[in-house]
TILO-765317 format. One record per residue (C-alpha): z, y, x; residue in three letters. Coordinates in steps of 0.001 Angstrom, whole numbers, padded with zeros to 6 digits, always signed. Each point is the difference from the previous one (the first is absolute). Example, Ala and Ser with C-alpha at 12.3 -4.5 7.8 and 13.67 -1.06 7.14 Angstrom:
TILO-765317
+007800-004500+012300ala/-000660+003440+001370ser/
end
This chain:
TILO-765317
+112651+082593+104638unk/-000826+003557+001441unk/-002818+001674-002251unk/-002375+002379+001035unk/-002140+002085-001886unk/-002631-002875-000453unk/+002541-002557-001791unk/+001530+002984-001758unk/-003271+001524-001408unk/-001197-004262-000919unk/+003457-000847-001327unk/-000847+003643-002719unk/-003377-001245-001213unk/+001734-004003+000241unk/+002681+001528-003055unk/-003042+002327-001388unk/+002961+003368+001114unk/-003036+001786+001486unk/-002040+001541-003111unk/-003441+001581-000412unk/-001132+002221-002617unk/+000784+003519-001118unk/+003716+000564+000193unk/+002725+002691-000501unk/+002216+000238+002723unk/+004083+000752-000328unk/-001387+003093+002115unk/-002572+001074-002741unk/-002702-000418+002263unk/-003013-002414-001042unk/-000985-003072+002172unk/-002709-002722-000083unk/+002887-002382+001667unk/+003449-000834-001338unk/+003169-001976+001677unk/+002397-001606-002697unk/+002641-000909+002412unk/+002023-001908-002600unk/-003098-002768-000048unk/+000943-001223+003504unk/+003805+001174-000419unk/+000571-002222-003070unk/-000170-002941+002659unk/+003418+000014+001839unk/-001525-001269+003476unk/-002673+002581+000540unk/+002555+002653-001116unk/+002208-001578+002760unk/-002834-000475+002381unk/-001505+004135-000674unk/+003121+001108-000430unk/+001597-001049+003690unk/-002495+001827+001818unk/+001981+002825-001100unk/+003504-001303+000421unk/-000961-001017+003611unk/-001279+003325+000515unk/+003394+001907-001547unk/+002554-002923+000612unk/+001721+001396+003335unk/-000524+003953-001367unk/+003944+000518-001716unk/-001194+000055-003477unk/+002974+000575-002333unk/-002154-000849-003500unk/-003496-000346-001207unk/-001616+001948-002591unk/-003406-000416-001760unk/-001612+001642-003054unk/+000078-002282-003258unk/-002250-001848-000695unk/-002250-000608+002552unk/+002429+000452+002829unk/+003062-002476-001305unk/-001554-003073+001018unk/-000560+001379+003562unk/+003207+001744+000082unk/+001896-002753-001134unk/-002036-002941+002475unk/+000460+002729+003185unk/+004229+000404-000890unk/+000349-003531-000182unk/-001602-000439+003309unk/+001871+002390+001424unk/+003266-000607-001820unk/+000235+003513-001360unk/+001032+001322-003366unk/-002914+001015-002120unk/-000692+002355-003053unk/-002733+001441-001646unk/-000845+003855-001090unk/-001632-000741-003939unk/-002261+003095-001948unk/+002141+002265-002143unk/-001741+002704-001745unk/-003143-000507+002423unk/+003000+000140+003113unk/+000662-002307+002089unk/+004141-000421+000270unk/+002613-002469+000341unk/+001530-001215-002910unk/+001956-003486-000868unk/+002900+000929+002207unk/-002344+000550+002966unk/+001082+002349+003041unk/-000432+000688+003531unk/+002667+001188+002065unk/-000066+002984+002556unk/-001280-000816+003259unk/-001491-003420-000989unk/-002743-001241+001555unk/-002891-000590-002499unk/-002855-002371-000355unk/-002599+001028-002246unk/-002165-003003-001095unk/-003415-000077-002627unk/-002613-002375-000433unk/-003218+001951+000418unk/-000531+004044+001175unk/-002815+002131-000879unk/+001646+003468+000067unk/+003579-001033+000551unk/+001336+002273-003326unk/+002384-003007-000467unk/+000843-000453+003453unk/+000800+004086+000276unk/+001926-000254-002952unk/+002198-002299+001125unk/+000810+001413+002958unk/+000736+002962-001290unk/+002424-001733-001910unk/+001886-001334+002961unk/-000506+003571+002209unk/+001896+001326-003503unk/+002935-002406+000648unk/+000256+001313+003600unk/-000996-003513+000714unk/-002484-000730+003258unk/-003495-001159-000689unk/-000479-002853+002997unk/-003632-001266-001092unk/-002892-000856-002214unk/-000606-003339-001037unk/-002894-000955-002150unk/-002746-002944-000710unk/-003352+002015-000350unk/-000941+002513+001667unk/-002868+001653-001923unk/-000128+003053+002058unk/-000693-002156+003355unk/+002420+002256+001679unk/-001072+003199-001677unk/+003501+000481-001743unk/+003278+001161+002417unk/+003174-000287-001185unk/+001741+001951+002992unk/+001781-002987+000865unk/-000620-003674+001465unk/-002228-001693-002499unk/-001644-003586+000132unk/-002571-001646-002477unk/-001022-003307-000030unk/-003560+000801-000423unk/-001899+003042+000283unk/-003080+000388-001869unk/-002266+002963-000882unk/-000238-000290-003404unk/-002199+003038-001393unk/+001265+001795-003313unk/-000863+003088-001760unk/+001114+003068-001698unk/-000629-000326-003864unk/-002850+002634+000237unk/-002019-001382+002969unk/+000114-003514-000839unk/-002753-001795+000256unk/+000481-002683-002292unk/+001129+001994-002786unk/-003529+002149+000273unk/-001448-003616-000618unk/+001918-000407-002687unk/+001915-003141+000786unk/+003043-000790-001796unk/+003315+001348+001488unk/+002885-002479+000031unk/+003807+000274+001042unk/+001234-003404+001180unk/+003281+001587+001579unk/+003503+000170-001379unk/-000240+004007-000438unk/-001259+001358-003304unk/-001993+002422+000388unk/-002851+001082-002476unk/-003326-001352+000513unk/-002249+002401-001087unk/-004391-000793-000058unk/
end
């Protein structure tokens, strides 16, 4: 099956992954619209199926590993090395730092894949490559399942999403909803404090 943004965008409402409400982002923005990528990752064949449009896309690039932010980005990671055949790890918060732990390293002149389930900013994304860059390692490309941004973000290096979308958020002080007075939820993996 080759998806495009249609079947992607039908197959997030179809496992109730794309949310609507008031919603704190991993960013700390504020958005009317929410993606919980682990709704349509928890079933193994549209993990597969979302997940090869980014192994097709990287598959002939000399990656050496994949790499993904925990939590969101294991799933994706993990789906995209198996593809590939490539060793994957993760990069899990310490102290409010990303860093590899677990036994985790990358080795000099590598050649990275950086994978994550959905981008707003790309703080996660950044992180982790600067975690490889630190290793002397070579950041090859960008892999991720939502593009929030619809292109806005630029990692400096090839990047590929399976969907783009322009998803609008805010900055705590000018959001809208929050002047309304509608009730600010975190449905991410992040804690971070949710303040009315």
């Amino acid at each position: 099956m080759s998806w495009n943004d249609v079947d992607i965008l039908r197959t997030f409402h179809e496992t109730d992954a794309l949310l609507h409400g008031h919603f704190l982002l991993t960013s700390g923005r504020h958005s009317e619209v929410y993606f919980q990528c682990a709704k349509i990752l928890q079933h193994p064949d549209y993990a597969e199926e979302l997940c090869s449009i980014i192994a097709d896309e990287f598959c002939d690039k000399n990656i050496d590993v994949v790499i993904a932010p925990a939590i969101g980005g294991i799933i994706v990671g993990h789906e995209v090395a198996k593809q590939i055949n490539k060793r994957f790890i993760f990069a899990e918060r310490e102290d409010k730092k990303l860093t590899l732990r677990r036994g985790f390293s990358i080795k000099e002149g590598e050649r990275v894949l950086v994978c994550e389930d959905v981008v707003t900013t790309g703080g996660s994304v950044f992180e982790v490559m600067d975690i490889a860059k630190s290793c002397n390692a070579e950041v090859a490309g960008v892999g991720f399942i939502v593009d929030r941004s619809n292109g806005k973000v630029d990692f400096g290096v090839p990047q590929l999403s399976t969907i783009k979308l322009e998803a609008i958020s805010y900055s705590p002080e000018e959001c809208p909803l929050c002047k309304n007075g509608s009730e600010l939820v975190k449905p991410g993996s992040r804690k971070l404090p949710v303040k009315s």
